[in-house]
TIMIMAR-834413 format. One line per field, with one value per residue: residue number from 1; residue in three letters; x, y, z of N, C-alpha, C in turn. Coordinates in steps of 0.02 Angstrom, whole numbers. Example, Ala and Ser with C-alpha at 12.3 -4.5 7.8 and 13.67 -1.06 7.14 Angstrom:
// residues 2
kemar	[1  2]
dolo	[ALA  SER]
n_px	[660  642]
n_py	[-284  -112]
n_pz	[390  354]
ca_px	[615  684]
ca_py	[-225  -53]
ca_pz	[390  357]
c_px	[660  645]
c_py	[-165  2]
c_pz	[390  394]
This chain:
// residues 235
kemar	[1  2  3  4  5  6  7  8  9  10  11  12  13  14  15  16  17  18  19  20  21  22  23  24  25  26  27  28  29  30  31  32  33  34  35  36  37  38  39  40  41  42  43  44  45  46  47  48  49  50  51  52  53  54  55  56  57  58  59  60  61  62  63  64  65  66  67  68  69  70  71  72  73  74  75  76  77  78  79  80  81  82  83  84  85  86  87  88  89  90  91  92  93  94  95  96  97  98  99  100  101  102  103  104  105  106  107  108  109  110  111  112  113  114  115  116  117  118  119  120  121  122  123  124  125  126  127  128  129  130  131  132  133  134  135  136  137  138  139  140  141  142  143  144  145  146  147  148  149  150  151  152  153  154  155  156  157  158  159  160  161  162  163  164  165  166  167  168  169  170  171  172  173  174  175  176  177  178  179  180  181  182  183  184  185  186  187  188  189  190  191  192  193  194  195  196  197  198  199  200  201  202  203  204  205  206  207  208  209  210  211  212  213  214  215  216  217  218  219  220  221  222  223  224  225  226  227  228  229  230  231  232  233  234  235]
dolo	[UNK  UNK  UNK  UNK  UNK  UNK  UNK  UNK  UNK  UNK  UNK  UNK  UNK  UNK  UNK  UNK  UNK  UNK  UNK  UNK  UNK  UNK  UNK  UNK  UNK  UNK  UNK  UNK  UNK  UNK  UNK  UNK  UNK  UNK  UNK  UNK  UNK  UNK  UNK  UNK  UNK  UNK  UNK  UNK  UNK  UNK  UNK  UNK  UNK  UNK  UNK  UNK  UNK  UNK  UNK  UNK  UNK  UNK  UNK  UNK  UNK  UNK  UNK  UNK  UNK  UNK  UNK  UNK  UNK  UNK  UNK  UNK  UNK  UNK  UNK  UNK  UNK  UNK  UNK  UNK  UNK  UNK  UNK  UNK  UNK  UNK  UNK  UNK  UNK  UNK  UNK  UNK  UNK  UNK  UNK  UNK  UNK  UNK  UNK  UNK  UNK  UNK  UNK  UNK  UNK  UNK  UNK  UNK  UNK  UNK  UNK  UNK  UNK  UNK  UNK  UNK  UNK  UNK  UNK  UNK  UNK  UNK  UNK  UNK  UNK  UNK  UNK  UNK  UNK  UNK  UNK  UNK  UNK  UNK  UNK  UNK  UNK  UNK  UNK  UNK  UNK  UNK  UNK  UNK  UNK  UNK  UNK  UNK  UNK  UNK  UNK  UNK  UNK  UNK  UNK  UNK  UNK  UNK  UNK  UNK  UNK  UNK  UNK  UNK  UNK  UNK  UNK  UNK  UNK  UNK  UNK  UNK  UNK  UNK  UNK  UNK  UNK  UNK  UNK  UNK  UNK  UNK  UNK  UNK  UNK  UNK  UNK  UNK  UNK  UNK  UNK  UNK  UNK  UNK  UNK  UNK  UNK  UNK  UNK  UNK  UNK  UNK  UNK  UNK  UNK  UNK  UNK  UNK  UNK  UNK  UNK  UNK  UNK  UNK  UNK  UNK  UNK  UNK  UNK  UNK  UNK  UNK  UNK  UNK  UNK  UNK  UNK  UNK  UNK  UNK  UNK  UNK  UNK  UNK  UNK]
n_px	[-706  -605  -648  -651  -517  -462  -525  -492  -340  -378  -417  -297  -210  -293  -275  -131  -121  -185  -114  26  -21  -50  74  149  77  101  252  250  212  320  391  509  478  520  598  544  395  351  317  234  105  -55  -115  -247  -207  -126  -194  -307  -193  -177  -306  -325  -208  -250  -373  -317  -246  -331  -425  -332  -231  -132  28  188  368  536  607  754  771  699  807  917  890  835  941  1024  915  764  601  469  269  181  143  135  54  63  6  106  87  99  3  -24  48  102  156  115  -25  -72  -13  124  281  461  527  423  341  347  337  300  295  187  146  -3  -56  -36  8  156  280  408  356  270  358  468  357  354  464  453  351  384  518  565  445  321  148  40  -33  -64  -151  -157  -271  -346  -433  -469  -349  -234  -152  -273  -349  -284  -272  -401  -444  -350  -204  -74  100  266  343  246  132  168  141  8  -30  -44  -162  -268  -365  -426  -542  -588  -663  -777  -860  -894  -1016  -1006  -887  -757  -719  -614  -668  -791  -823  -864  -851  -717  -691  -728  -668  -531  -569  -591  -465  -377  -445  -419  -285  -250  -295  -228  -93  -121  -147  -34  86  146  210  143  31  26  61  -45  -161  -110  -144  -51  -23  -120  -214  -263  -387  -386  -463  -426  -465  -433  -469  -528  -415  -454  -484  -576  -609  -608  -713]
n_py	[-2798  -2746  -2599  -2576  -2593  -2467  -2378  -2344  -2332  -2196  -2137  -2147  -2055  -1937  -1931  -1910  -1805  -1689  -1714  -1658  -1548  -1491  -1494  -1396  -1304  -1296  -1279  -1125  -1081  -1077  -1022  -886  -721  -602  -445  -398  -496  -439  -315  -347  -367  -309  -206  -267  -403  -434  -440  -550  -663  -680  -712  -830  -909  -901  -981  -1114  -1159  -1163  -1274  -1390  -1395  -1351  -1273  -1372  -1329  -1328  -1258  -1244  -1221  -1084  -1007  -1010  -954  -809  -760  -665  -541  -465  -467  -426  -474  -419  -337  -408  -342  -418  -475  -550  -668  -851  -931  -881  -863  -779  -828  -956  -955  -881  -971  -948  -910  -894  -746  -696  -614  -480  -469  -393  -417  -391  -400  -390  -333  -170  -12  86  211  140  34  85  143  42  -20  106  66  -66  -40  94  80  -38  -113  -168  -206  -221  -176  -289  -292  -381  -450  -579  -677  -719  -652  -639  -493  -387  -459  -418  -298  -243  -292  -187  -219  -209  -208  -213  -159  -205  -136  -14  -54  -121  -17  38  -1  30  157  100  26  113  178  118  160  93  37  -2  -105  -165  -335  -464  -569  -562  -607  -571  -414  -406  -476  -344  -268  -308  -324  -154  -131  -163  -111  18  19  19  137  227  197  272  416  437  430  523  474  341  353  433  359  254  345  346  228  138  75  -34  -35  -168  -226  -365  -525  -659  -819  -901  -1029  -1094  -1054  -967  -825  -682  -529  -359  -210]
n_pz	[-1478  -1531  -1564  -1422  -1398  -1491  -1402  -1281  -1326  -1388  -1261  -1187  -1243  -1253  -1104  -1104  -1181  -1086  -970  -1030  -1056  -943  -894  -943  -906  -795  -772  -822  -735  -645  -691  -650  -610  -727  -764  -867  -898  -771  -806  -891  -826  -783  -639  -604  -687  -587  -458  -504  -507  -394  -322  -391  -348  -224  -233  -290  -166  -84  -121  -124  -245  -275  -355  -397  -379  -436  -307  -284  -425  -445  -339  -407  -522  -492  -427  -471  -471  -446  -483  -427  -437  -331  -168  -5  127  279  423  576  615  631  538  420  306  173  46  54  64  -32  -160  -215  -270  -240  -272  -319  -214  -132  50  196  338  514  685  688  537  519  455  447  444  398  347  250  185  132  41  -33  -109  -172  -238  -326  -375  -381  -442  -429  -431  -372  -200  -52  91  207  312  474  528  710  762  859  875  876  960  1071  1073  1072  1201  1265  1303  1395  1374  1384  1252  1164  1156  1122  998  965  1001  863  802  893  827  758  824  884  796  800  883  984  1108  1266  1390  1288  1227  1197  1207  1143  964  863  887  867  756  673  699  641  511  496  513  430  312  352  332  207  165  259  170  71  82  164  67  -35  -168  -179  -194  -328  -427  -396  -444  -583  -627  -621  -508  -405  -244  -127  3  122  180  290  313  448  465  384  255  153  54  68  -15  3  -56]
ca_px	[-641  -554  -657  -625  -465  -460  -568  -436  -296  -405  -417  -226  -184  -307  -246  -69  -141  -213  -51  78  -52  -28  155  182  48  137  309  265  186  359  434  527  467  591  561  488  351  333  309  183  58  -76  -138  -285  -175  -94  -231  -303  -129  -179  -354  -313  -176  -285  -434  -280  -208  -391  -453  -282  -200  -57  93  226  397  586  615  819  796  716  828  965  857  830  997  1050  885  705  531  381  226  150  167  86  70  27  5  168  34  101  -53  -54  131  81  181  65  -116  -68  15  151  365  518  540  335  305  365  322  298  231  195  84  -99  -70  -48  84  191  324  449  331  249  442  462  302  380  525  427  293  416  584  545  412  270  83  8  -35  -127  -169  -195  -297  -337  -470  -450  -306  -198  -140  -320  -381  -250  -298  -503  -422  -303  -171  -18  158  317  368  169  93  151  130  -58  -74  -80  -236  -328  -398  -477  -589  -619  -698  -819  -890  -926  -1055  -981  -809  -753  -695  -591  -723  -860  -785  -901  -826  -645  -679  -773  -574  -490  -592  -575  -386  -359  -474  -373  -221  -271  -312  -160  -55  -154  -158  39  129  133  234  120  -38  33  74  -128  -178  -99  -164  10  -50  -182  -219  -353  -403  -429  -469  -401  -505  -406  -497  -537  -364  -505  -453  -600  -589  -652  -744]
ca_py	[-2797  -2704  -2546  -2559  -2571  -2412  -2315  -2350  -2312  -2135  -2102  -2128  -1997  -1886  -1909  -1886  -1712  -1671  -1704  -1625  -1474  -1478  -1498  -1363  -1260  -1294  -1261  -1084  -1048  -1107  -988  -837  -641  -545  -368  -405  -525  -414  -267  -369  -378  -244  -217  -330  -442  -455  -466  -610  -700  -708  -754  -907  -932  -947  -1041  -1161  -1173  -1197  -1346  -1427  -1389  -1299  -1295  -1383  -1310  -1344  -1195  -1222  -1180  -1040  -995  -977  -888  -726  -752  -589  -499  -499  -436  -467  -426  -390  -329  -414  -325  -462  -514  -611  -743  -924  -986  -853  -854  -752  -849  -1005  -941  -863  -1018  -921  -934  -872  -706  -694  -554  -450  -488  -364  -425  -366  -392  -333  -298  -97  26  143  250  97  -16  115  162  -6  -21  156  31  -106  -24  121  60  -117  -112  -205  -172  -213  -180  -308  -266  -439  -474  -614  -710  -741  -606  -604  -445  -369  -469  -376  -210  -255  -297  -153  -249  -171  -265  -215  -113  -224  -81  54  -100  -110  60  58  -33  70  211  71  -5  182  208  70  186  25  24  -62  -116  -197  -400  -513  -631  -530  -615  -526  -351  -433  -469  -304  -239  -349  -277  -98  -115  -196  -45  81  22  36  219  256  231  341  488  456  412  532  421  276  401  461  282  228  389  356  172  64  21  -30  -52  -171  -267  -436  -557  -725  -838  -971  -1092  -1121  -1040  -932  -764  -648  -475  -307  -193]
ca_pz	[-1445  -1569  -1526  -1359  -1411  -1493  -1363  -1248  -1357  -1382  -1196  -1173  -1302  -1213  -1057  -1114  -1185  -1033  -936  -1059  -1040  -865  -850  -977  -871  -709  -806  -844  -668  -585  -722  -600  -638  -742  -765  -950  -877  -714  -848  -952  -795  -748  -578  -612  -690  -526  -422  -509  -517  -297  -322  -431  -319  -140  -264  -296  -114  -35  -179  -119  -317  -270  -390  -368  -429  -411  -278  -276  -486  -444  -298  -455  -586  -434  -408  -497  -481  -441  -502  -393  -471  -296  -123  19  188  301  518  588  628  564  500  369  261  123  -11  47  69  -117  -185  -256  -244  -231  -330  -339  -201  -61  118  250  392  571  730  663  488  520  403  473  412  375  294  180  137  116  -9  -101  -127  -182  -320  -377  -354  -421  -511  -418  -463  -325  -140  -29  156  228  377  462  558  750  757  924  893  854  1027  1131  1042  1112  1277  1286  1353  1407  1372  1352  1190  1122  1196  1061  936  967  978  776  779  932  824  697  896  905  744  782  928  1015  1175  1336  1392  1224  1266  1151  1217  1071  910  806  886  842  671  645  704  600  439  484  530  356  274  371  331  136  152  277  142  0  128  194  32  -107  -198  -206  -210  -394  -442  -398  -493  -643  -637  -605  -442  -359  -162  -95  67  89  235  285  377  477  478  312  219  96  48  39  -30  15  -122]
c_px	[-596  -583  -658  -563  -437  -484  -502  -368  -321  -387  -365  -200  -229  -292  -167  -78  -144  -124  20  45  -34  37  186  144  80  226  318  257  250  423  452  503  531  537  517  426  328  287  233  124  17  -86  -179  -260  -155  -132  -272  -261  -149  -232  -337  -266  -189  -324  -375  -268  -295  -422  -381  -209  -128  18  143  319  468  611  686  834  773  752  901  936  840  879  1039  997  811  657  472  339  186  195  122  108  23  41  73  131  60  51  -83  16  118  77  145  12  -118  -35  65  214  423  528  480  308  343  322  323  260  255  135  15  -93  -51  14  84  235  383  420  319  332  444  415  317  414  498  379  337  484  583  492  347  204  29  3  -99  -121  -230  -219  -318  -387  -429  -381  -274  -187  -222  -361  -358  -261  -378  -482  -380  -246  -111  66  213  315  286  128  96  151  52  -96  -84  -148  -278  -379  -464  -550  -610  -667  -782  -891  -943  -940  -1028  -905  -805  -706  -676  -644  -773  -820  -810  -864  -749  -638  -698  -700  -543  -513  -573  -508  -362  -399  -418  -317  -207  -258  -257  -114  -41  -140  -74  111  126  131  182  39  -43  1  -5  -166  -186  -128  -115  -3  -99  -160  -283  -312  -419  -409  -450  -422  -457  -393  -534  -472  -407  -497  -530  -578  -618  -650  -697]
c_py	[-2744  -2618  -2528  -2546  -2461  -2355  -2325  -2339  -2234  -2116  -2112  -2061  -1935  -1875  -1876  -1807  -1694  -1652  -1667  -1552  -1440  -1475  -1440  -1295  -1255  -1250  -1164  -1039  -1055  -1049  -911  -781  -630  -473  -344  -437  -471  -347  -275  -379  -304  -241  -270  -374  -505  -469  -539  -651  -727  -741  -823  -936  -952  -986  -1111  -1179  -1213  -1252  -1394  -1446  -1339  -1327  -1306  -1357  -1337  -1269  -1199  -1179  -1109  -987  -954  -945  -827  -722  -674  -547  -510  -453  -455  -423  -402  -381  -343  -366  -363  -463  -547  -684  -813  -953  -944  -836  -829  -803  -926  -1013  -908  -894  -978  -923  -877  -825  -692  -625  -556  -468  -428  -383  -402  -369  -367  -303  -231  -78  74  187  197  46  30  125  104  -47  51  92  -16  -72  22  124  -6  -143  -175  -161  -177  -208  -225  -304  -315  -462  -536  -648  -726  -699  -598  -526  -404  -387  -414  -328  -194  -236  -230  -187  -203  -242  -251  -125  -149  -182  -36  13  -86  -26  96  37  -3  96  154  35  66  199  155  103  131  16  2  -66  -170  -273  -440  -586  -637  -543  -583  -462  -372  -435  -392  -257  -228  -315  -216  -84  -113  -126  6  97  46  123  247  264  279  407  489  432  446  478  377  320  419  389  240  287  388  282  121  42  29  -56  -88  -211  -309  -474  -640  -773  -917  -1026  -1129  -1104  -999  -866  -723  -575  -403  -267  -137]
c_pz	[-1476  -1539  -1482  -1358  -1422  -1462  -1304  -1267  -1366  -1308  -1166  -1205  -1267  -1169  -1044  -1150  -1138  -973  -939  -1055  -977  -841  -882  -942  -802  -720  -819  -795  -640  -634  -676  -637  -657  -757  -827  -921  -816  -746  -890  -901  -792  -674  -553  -618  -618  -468  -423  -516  -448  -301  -340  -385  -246  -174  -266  -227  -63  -73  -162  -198  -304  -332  -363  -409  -391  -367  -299  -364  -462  -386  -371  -491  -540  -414  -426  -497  -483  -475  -477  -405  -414  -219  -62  90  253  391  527  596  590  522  443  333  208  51  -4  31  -20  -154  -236  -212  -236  -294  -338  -305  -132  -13  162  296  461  612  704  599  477  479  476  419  378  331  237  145  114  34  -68  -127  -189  -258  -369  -422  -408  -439  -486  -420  -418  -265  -115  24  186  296  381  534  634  779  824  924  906  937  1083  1115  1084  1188  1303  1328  1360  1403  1348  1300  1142  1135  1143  988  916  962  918  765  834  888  773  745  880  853  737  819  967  1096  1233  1337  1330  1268  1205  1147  1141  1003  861  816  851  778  642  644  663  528  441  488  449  309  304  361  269  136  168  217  69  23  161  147  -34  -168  -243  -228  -291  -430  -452  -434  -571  -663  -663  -563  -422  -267  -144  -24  75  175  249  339  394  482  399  236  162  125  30  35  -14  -59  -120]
């Protein structure tokens, strides 16, 4: 009895380790970027900061933090160690699918993923301006815009929207009338849009071209499947 006693008196004390580990690990994750911490990351750094943060969001582990504190600690000033450039699509919110908060990372998003002249400015802003280390160029399973790009649809002012993602269908030099129906041709889109967009802004941003030279930033590509919330990555 007694040593049951004490084995049970043991496996409180461990679990109260375990838990004070975890609250002091959750505590430091819910801690806001300043420009010292934002400073103390590399590129890598910052890329695995996302990994761990979709491995967390798709295992259902997501941190939980007091957003309104850090609504006051970015109150005078932010540091996000990355920059996502993501779809308008709801079922992909950047700061969800990468379990990460307020003050954590820029947002650009737009129809199909694609840069232009306002986002990449946008992304100067973002890596040289304020001091973020990385670029991610997030695509995304099942892709409206990417369908209507297959389809050629015509619509409005969506017409010279889509027409950022044409040349990436064109590069596929794809047989037949192309059909949103062919999900395989769709995804095969959706990848090269997300590659193309990468390169676009190596080849239309000195700026950030130096910046990935000198090895402060990096640029990758990464894919977001729908239906499962799992972030894979291109090489």
């Amino acid at each position: 009895m007694l040593l049951n006693r004490r084995q049970s008196i043991g496996q409180l004390v461990t679990l109260a380790g375990i838990a004070t580990a975890g609250t002091a690990q959750a505590q430091q994750s819910c801690a806001v970027f300043t420009k010292e911490t934002q400073a103390g990351l590399s590129p890598d750094d910052a890329l695995q900061r996302l990994k761990d943060g979709n491995a967390r969001f798709v295992t259902g582990k997501t941190v939980n933090c007091d957003l309104l504190k850090q609504v006051r600690d970015t109150a005078t000033g932010q540091a996000p160690f990355a920059a996502i450039v993501g779809c308008m699509d709801s079922r992909v919110p950047p700061e969800l699918v990468f379990d990460q908060r307020i003050g954590d990372i820029f947002s650009a998003r737009v129809a199909g993923n694609f840069v232009n002249t306002d986002i990449i400015g946008s992304l100067e802003y973002a890596t040289a301006a304020a001091g973020s280390k990385l670029i991610v160029i997030l695509g995304h399973s099942d892709c409206g815009a990417v369908k209507g790009t297959v389809d050629n649809v015509k619509l409005g002012n969506l017409t010279a929207t889509l027409a950022n993602i044409r040349p990436s269908l064109e590069k596929l030099n794809y047989q037949g009338v192309p059909s949103s129906k062919d999900k395989a041709l769709v995804q095969k889109v959706a990848d090269q849009n997300a590659r193309d967009a990468a390169t676009a802004i190596l080849t239309r941003s000195d700026v950030i071209a130096q910046q990935v030279k000198d090895g402060k930033v990096k640029i990758v590509s990464a894919m977001h499947d729908v239906a499962t919330g799992q972030i894979s990555w291109f090489a």
